[in-house]
N, CA and C atoms as an extended XYZ file, in Angstrom:
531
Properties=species:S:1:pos:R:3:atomname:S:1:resname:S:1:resid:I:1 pbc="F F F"
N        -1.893        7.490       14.881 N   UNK     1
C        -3.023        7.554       13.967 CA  UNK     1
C        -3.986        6.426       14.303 C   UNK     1
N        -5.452        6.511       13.995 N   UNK     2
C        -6.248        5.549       14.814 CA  UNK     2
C        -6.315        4.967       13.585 C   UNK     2
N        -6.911        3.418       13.931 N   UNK     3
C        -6.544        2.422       13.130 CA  UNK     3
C        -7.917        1.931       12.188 C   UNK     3
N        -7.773        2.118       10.614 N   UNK     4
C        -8.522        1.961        9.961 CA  UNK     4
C        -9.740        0.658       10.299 C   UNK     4
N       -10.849        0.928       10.334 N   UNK     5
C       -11.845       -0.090       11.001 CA  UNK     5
C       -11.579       -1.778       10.444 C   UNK     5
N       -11.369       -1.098        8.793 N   UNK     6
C       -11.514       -2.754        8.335 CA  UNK     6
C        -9.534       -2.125        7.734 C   UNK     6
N        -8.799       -3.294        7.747 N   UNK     7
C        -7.566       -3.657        7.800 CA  UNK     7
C        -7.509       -3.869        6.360 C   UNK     7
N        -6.634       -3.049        5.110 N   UNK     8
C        -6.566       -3.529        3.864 CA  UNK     8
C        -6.614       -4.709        3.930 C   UNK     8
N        -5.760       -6.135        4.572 N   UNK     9
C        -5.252       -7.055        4.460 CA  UNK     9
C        -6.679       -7.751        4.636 C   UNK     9
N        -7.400       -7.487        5.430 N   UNK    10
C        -8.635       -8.404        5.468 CA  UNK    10
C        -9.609       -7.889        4.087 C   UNK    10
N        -9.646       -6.625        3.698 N   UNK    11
C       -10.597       -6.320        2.820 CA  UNK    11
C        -9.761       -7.355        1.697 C   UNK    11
N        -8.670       -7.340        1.423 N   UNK    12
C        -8.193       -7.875        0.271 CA  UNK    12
C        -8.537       -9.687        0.321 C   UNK    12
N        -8.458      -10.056        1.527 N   UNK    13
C        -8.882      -11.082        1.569 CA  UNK    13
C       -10.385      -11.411        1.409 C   UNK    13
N       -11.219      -10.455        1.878 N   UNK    14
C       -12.645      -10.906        1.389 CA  UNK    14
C       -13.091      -10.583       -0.400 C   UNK    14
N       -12.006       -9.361       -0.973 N   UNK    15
C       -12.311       -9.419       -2.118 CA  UNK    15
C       -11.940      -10.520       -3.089 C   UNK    15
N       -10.778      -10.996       -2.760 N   UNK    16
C       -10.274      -11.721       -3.624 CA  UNK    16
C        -9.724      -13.233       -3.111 C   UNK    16
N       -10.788      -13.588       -1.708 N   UNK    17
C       -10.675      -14.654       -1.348 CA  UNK    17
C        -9.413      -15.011       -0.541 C   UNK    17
N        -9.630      -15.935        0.559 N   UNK    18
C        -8.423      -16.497        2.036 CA  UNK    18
C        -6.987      -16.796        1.117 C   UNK    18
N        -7.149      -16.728       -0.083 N   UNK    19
C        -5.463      -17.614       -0.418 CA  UNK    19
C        -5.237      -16.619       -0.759 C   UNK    19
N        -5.607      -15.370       -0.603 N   UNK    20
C        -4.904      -14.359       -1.731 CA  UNK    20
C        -3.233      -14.068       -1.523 C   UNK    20
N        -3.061      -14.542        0.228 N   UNK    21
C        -1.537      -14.345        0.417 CA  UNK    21
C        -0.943      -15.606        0.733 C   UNK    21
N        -1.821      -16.355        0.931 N   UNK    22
C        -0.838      -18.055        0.900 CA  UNK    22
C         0.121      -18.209        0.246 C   UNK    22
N         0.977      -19.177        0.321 N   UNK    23
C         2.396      -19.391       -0.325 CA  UNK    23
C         2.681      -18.174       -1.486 C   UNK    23
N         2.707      -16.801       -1.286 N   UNK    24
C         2.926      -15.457       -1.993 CA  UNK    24
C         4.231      -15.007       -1.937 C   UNK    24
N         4.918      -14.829       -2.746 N   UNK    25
C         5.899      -13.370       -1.947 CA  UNK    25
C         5.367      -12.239       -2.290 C   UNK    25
N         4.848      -11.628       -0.522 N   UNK    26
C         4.472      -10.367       -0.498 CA  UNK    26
C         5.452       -9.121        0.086 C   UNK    26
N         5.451       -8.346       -1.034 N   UNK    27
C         6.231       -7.003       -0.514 CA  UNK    27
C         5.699       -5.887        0.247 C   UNK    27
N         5.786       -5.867        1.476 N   UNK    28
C         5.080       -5.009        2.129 CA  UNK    28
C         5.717       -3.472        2.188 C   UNK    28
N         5.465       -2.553        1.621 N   UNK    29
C         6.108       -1.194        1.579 CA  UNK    29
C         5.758       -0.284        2.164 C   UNK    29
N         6.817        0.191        3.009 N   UNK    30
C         6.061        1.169        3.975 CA  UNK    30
C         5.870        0.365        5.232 C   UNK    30
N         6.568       -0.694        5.827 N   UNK    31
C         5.994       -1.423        6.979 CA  UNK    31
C         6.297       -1.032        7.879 C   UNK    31
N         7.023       -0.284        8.272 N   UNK    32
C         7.315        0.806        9.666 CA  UNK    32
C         7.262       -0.122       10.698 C   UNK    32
N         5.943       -0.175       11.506 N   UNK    33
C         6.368       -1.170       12.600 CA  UNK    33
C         5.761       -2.531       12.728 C   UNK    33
N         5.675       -2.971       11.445 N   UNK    34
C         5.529       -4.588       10.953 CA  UNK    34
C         3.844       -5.052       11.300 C   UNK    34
N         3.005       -4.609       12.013 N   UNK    35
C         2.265       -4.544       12.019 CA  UNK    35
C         1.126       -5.261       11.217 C   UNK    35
N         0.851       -4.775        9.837 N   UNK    36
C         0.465       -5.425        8.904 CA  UNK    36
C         1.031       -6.352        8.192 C   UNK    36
N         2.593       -6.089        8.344 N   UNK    37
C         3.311       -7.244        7.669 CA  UNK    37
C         3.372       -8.558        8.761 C   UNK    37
N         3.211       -8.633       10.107 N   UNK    38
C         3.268       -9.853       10.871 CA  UNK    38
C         1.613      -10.663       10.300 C   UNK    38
N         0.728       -9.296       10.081 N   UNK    39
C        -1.024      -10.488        9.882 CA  UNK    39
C        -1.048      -10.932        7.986 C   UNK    39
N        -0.207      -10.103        7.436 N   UNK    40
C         0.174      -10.747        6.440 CA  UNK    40
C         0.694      -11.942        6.035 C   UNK    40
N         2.020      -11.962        7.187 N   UNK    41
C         3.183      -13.176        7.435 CA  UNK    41
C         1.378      -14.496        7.873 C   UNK    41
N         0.729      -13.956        8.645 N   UNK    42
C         0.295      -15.299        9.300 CA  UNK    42
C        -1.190      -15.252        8.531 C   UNK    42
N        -0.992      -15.122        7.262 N   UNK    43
C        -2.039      -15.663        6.460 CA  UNK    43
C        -1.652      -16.463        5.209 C   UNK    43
N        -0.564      -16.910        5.678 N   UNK    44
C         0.716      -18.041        4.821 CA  UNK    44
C         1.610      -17.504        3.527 C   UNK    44
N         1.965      -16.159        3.758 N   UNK    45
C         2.763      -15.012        2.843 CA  UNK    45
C         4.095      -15.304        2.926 C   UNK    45
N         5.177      -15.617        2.083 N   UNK    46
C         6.371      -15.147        2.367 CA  UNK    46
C         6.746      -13.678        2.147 C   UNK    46
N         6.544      -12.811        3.087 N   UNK    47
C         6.928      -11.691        3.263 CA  UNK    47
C         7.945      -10.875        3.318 C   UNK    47
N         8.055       -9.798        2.768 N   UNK    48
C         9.193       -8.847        2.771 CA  UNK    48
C         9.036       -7.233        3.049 C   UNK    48
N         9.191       -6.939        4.375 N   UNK    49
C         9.137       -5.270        4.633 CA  UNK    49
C        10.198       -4.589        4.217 C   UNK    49
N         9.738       -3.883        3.690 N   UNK    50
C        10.548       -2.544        2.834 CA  UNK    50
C        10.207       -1.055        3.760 C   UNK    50
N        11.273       -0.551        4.070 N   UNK    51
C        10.983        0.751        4.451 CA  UNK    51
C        12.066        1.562        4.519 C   UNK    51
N        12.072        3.176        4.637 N   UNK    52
C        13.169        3.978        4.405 CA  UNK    52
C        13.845        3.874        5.845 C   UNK    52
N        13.402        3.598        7.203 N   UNK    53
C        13.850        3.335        8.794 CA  UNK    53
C        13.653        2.725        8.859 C   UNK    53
N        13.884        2.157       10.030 N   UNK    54
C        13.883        0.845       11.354 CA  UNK    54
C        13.814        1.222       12.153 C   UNK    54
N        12.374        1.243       12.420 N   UNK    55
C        12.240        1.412       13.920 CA  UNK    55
C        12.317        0.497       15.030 C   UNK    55
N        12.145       -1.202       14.529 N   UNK    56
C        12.149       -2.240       15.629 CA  UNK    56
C        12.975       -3.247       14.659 C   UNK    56
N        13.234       -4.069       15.051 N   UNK    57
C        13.686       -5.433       15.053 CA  UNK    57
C        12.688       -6.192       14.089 C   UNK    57
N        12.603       -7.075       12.683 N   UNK    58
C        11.305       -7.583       12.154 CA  UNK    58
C        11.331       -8.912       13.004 C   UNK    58
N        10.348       -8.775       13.286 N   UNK    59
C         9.236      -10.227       13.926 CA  UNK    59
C        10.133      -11.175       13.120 C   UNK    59
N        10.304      -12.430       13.761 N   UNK    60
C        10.574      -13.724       13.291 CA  UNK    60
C         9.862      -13.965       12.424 C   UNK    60
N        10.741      -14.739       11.214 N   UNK    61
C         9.985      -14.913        9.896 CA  UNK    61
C         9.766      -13.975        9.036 C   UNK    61
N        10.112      -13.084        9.351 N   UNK    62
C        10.037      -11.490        8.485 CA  UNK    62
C        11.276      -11.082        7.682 C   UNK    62
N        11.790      -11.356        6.550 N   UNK    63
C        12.771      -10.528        6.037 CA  UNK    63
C        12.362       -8.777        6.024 C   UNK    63
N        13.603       -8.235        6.095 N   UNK    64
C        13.271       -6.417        6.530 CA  UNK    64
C        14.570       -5.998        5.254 C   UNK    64
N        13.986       -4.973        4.738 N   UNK    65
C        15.284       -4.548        3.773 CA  UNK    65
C        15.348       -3.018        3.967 C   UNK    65
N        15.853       -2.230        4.740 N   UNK    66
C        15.902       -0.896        4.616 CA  UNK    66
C        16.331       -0.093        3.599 C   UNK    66
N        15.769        0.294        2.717 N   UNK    67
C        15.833        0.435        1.449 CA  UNK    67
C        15.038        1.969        1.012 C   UNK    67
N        15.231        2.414        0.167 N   UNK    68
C        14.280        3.381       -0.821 CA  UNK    68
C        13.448        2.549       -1.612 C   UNK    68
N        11.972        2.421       -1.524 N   UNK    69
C        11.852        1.642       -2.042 CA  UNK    69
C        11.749        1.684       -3.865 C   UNK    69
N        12.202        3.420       -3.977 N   UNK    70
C        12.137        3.844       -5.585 CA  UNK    70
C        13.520        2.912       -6.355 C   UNK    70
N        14.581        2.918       -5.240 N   UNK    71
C        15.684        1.710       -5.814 CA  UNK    71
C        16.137        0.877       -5.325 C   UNK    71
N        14.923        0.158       -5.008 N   UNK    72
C        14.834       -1.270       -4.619 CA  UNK    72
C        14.577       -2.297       -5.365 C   UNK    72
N        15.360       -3.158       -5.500 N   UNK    73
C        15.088       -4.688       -6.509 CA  UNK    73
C        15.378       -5.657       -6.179 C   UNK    73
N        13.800       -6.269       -6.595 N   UNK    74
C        13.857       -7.738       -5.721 CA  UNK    74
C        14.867       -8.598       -6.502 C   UNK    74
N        15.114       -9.940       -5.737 N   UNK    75
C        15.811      -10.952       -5.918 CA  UNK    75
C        15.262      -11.581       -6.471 C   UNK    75
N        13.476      -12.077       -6.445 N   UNK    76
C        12.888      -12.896       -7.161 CA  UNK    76
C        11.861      -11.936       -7.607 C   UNK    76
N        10.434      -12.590       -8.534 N   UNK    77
C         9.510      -11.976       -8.794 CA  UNK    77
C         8.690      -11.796       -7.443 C   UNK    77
N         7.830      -10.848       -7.749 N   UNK    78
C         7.051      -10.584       -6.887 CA  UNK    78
C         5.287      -10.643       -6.861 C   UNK    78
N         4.598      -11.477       -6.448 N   UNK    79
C         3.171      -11.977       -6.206 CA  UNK    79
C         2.521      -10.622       -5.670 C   UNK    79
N         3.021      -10.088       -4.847 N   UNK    80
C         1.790       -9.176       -4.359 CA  UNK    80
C         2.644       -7.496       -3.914 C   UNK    80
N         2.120       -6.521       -4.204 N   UNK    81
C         2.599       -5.907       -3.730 CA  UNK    81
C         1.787       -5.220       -2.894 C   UNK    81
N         2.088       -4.740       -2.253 N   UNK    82
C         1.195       -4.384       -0.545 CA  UNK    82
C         2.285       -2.711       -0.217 C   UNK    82
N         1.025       -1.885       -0.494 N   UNK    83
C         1.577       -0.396        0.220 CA  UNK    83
C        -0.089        0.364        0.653 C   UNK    83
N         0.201        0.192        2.026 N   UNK    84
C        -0.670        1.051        2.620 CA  UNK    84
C         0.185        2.462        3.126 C   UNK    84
N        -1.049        3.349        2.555 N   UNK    85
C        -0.426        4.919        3.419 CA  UNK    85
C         1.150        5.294        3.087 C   UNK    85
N         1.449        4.694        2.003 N   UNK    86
C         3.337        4.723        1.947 CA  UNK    86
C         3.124        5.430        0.041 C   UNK    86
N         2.075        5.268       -0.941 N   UNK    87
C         2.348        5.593       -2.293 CA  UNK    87
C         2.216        7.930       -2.260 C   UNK    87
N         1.550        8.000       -1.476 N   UNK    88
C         1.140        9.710       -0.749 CA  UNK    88
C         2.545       10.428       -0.821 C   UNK    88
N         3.661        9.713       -0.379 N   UNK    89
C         4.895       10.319       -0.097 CA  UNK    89
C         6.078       10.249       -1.354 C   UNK    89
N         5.517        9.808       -2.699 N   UNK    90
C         6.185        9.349       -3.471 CA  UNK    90
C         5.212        9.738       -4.830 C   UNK    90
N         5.994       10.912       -5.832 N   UNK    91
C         5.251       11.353       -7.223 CA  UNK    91
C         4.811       10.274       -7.710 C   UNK    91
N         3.401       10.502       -8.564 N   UNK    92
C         2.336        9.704       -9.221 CA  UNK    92
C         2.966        8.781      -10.332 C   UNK    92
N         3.843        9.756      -10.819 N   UNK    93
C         4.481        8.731      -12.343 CA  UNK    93
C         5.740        7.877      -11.798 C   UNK    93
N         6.224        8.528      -10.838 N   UNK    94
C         7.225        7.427      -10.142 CA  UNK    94
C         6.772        6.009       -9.467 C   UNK    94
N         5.678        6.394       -8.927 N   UNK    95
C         5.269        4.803       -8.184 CA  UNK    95
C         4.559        4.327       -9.431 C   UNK    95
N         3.592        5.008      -10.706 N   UNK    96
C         3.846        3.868      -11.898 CA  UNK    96
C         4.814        3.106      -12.272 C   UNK    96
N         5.995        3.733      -12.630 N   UNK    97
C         6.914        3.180      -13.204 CA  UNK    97
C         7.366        2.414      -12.393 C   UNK    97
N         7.299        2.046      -11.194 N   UNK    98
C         7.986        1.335      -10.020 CA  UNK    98
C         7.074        0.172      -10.270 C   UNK    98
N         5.872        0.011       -9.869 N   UNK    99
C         4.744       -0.878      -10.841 CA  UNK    99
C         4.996       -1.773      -11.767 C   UNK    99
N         5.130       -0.733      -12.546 N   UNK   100
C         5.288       -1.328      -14.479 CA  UNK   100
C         6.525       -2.509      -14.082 C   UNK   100
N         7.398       -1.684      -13.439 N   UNK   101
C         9.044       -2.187      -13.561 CA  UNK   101
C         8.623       -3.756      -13.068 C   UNK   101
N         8.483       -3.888      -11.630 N   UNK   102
C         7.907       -4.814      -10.878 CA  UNK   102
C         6.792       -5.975      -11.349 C   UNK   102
N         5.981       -5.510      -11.824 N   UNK   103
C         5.135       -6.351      -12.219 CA  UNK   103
C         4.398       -7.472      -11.291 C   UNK   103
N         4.131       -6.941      -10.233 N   UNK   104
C         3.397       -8.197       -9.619 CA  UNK   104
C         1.585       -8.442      -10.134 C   UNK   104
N         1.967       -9.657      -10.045 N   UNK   105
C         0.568      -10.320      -10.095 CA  UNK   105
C        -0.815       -9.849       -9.292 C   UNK   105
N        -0.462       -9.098       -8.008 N   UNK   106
C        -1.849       -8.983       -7.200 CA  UNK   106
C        -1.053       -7.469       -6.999 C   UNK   106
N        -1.989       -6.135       -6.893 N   UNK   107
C        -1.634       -5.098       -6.512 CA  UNK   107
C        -2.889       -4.770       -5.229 C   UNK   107
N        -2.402       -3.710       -4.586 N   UNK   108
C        -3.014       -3.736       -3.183 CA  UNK   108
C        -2.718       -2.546       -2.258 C   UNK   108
N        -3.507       -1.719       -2.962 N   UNK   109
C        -3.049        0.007       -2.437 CA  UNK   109
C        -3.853        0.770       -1.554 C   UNK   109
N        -3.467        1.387       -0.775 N   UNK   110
C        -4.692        2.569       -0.184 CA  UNK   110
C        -3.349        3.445        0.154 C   UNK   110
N        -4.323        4.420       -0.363 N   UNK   111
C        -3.281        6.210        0.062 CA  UNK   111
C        -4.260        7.060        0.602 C   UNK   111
N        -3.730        7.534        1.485 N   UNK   112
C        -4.486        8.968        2.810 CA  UNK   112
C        -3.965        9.622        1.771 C   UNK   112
N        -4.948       10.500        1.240 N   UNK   113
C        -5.232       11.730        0.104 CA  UNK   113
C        -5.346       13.167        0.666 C   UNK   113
N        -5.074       12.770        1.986 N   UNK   114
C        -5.053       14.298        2.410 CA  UNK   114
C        -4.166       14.572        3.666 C   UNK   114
N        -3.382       13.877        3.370 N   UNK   115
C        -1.732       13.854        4.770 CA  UNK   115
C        -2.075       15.194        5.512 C   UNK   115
N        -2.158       15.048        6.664 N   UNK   116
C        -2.362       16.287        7.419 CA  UNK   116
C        -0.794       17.395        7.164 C   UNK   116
N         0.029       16.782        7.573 N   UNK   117
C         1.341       17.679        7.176 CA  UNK   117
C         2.759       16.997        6.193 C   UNK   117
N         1.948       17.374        5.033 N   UNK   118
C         2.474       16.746        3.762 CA  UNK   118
C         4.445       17.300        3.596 C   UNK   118
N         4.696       16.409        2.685 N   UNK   119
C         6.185       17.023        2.457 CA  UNK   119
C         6.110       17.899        1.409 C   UNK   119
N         5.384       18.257        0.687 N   UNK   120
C         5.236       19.320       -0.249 CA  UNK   120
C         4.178       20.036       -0.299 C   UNK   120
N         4.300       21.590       -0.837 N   UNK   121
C         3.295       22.346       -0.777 CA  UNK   121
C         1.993       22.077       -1.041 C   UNK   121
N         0.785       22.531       -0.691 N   UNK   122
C        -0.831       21.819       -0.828 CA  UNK   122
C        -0.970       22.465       -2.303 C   UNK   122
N        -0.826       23.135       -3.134 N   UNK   123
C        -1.158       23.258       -4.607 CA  UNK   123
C        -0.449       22.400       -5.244 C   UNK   123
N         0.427       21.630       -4.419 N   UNK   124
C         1.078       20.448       -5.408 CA  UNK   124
C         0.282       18.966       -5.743 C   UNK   124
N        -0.485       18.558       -4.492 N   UNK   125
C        -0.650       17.540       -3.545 CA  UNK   125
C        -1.581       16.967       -4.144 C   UNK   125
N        -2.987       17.819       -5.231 N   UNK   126
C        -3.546       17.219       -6.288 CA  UNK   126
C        -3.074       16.457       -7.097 C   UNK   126
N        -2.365       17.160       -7.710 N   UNK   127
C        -1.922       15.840       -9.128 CA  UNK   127
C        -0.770       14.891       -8.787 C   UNK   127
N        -0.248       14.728       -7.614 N   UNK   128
C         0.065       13.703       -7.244 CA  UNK   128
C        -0.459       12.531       -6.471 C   UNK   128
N        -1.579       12.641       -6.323 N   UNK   129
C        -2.198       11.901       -5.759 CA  UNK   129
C        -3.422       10.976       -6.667 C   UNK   129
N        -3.716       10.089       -6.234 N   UNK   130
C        -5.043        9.349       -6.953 CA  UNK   130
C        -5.721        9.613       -6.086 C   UNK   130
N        -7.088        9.977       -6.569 N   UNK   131
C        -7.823       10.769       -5.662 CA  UNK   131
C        -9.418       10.024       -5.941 C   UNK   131
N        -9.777        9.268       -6.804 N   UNK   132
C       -11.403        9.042       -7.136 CA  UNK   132
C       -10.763        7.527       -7.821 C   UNK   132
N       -11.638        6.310       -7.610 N   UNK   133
C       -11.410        5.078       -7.672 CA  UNK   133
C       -11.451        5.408       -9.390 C   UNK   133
N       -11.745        5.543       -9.755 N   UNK   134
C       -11.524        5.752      -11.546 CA  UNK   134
C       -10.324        6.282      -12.274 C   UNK   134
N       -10.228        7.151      -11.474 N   UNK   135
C        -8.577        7.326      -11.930 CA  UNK   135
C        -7.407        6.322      -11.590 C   UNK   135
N        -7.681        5.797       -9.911 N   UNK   136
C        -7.243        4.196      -10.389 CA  UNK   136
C        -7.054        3.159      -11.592 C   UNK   136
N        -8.751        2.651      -11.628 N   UNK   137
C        -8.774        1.714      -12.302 CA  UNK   137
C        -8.259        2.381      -13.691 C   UNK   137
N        -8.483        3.542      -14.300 N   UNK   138
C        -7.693        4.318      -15.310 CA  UNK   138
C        -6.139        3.951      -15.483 C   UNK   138
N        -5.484        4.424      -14.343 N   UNK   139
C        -4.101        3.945      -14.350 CA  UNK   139
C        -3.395        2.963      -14.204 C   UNK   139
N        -4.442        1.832      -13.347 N   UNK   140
C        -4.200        0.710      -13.376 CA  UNK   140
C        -4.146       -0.580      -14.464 C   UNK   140
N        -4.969       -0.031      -15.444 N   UNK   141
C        -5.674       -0.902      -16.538 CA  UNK   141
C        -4.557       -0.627      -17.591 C   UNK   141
N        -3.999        0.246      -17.387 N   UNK   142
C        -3.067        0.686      -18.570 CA  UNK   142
C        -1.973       -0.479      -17.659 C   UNK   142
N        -1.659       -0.609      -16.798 N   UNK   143
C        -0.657       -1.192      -16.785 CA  UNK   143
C        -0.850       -3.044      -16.514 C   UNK   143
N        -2.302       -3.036      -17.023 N   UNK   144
C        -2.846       -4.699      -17.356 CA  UNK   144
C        -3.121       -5.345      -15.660 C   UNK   144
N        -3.903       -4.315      -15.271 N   UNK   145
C        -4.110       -5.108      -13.821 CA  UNK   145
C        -5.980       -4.598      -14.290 C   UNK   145
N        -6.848       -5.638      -13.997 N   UNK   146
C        -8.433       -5.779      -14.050 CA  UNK   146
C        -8.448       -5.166      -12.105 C   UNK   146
N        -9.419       -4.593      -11.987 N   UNK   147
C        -9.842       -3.588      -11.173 CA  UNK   147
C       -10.631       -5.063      -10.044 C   UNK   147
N       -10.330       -5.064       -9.427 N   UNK   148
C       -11.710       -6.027       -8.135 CA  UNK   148
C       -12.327       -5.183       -6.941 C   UNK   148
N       -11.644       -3.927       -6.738 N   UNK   149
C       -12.234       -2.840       -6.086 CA  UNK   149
C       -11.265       -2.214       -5.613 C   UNK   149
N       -11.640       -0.933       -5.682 N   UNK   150
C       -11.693        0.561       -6.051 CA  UNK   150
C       -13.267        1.296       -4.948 C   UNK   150
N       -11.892        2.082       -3.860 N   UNK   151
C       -13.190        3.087       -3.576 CA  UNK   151
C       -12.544        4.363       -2.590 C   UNK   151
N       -13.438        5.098       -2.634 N   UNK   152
C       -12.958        6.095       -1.722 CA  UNK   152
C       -14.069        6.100       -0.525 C   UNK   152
N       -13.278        6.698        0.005 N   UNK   153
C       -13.824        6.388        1.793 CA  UNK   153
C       -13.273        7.729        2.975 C   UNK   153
N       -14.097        8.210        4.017 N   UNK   154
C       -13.838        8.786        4.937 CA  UNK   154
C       -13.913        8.352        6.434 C   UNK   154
N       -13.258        8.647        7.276 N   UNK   155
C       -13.453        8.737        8.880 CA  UNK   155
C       -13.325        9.334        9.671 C   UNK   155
N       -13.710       10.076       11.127 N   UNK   156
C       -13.389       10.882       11.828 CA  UNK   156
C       -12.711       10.272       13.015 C   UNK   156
N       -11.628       10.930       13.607 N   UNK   157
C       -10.995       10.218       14.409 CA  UNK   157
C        -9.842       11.216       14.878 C   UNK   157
N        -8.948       11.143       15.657 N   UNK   158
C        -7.791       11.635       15.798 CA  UNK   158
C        -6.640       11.344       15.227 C   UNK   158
N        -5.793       12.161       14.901 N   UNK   159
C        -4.383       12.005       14.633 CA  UNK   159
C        -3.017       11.700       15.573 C   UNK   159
N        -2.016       11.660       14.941 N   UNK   160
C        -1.059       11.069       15.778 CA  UNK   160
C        -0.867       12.313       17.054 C   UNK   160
N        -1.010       13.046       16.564 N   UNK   161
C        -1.527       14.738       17.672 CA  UNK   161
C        -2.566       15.057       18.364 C   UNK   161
N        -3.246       13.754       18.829 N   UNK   162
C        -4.461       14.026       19.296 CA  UNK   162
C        -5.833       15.270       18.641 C   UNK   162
N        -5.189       15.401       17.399 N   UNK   163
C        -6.167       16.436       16.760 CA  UNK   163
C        -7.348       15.714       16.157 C   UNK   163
N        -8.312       16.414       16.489 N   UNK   164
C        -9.939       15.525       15.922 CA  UNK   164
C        -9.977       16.159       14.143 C   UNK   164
N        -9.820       14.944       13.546 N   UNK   165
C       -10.226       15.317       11.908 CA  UNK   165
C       -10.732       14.302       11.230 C   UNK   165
N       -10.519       14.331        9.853 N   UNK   166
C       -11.528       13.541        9.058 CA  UNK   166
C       -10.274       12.794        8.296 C   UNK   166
N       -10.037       11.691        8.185 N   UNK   167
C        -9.281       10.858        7.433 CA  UNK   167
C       -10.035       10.665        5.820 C   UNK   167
N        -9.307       10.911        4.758 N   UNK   168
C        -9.767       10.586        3.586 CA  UNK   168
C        -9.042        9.791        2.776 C   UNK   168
N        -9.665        8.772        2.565 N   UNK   169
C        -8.503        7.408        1.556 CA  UNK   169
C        -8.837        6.610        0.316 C   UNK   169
N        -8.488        6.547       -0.341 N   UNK   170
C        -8.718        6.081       -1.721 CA  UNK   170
C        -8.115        4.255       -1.902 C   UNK   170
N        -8.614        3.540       -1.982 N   UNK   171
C        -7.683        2.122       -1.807 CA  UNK   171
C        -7.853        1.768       -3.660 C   UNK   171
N        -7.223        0.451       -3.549 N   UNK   172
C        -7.457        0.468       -4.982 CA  UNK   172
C        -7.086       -1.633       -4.802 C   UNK   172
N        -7.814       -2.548       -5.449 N   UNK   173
C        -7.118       -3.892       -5.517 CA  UNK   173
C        -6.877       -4.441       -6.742 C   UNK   173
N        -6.392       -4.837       -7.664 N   UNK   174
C        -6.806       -5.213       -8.844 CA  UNK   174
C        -5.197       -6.520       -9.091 C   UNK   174
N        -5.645       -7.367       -9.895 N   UNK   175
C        -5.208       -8.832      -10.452 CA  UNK   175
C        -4.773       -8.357      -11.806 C   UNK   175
N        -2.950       -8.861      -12.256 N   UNK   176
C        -3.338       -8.970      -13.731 CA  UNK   176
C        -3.777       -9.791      -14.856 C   UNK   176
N        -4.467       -9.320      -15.518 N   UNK   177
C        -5.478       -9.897      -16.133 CA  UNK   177
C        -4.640      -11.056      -17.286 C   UNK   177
């Protein structure tokens, strides 16, 4: 998959300023091949990748927990939670309640809203998804996080199949208040 122009991790940093991951524990979900979790690690994060495989070895300095992350529980609290492209594969009221449960201080989402070859049927794929930055900040606010941005966004590009299409993504950042 070609690689989003601007990097959640930097947008989150220009929204909410360079310390946003300094001395943090950040949970990175969905880190597959550490990627975002190594430029995370080196923006002074104590980091933690969560994912359902292992595909590599985590980078030095990286704790890795192969886990579900629906029954996964941390050891300590958690500062930030960090899921790019990983909330799409997991029902709407489940990754609330995973949220609620958790409670971190900084939230930090973007979901591809239109998975080219989804795990469930396409008349499902609406109402599981957050789809318009308002229904975010909607769902977010209920669970006491203030909104710092919220947006939806497109790109054209190829897929992991060399197929030419249009990427569509919804991110979401918000602090609790």
């Amino acid at each position: 998959m070609p690689q989003v122009k601007n990097a959640l991790y930097d947008i989150a940093t220009t929204v909410l300023g360079p310390d946003v991951f300094r001395a943090k524990r950040v949970i990175d979900v969905g880190c597959l091949r550490f990627a975002q979790t190594k430029a995370i690690k080196s923006l002074g994060a104590d980091v933690i990748g969560i994912d359902s495989c292992k595909r590599e070895e985590p980078p030095e300095g990286i704790l890795f927990e192969q886990t579900d992350f629906m029954k996964w529980e941390p050891a300590a609290p958690v500062d930030v939670l960090y899921m790019s492209n990983v909330a799409q594969f997991i029902p709407t009221a489940d990754v609330m309640a995973k949220i609620a449960a958790l409670g971190p201080k900084t939230l930090i989402v973007r979901v591809m809203y239109d998975f080219p070859e989804p795990n469930w049927p396409a008349d499902e794929l609406l109402p599981l998804y957050f789809t318009e930055p308002e229904d975010w900040t909607r769902y977010f606010a209920d669970l006491g996080y203030e909104t710092k941005h919220a947006r939806k966004y497109e790109f054209a590009g190829q897929d992991f199949k060399h197929r030419d299409r249009t990427f569509r993504f919804t991110e979401y950042i918000g602090v609790k208040k």
